[in-house]
C-alpha positions in Angstrom: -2.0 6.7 -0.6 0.7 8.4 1.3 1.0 11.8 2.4 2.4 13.7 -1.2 0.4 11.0 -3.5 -3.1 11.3 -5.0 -5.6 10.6 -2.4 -8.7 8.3 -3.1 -12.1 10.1 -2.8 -15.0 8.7 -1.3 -18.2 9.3 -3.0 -19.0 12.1 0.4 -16.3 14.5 -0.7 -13.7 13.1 1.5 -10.5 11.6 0.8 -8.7 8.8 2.1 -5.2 10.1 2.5 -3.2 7.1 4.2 -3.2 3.8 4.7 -4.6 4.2 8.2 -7.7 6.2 6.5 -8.1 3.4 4.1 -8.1 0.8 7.0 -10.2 2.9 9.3 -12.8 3.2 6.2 -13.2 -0.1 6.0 -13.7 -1.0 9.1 -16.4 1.6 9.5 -18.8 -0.6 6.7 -20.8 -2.9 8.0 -19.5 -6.3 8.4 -21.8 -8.3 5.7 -20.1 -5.9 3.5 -16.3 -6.3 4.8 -16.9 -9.5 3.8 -17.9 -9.1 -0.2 -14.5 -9.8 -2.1 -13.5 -6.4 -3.6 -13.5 -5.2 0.2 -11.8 -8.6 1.3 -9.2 -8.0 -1.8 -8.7 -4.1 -0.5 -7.9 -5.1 3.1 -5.5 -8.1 1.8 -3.3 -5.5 -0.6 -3.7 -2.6 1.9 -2.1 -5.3 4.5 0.7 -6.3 2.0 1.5 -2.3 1.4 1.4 -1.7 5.0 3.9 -4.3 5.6 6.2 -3.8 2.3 5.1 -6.7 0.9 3.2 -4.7 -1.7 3.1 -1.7 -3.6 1.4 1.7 -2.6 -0.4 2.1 -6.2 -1.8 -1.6 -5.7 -3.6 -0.4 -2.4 -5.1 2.8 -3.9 -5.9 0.7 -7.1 -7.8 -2.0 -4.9 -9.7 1.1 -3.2 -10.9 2.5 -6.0 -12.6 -0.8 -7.3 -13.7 -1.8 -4.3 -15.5 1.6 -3.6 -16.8 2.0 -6.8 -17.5 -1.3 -7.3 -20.9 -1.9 -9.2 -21.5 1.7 -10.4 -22.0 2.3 -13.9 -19.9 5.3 -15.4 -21.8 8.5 -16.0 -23.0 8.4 -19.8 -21.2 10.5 -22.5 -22.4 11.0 -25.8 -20.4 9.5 -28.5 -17.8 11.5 -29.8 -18.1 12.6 -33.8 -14.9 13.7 -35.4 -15.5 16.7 -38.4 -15.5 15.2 -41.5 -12.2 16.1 -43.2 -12.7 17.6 -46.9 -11.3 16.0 -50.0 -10.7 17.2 -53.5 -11.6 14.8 -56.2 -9.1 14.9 -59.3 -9.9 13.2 -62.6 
């Protein structure tokens, strides 16, 4: 979640860039939901990456559960490969 890395989008169209985004974000929720454990999880890693005690991947990782945390992914139809054709020999 550094400057150069994939940012984590927000279900708004923006993008949390850096740490600092990420810690501003959650701050901005209300505090009954700062307090539901994927957020409380987020803000422990994002704390250990800011520090060096953990890696940058774990922090955008921890994002991305917490903010999609409890949302079903969009339906796809099931896939159906093409039937491959065989010769019989007697």
């Amino acid at each position: 979640m550094m400057r150069g890395d994939d940012p984590v989008p927000l279900p708004d169209g923006r993008n949390l860039l850096t740490l600092e985004d990420a810690a501003r974000h959650i701050q901005k929720l209300p505090k009954a939901e700062q307090q539901r454990e994927h957020w409380q999880t987020a803000t422990s890693i994002l704390i250990g990456a800011a520090e060096g005690r953990d890696f940058l991947l774990h922090a955008r990782i921890a994002m991305l559960r917490a903010i999609n945390h409890g949302r079903q992914p969009p339906e796809q139809p099931p896939r159906r490969k093409a039937a491959k054709a065989f010769t019989i020999i007697h």
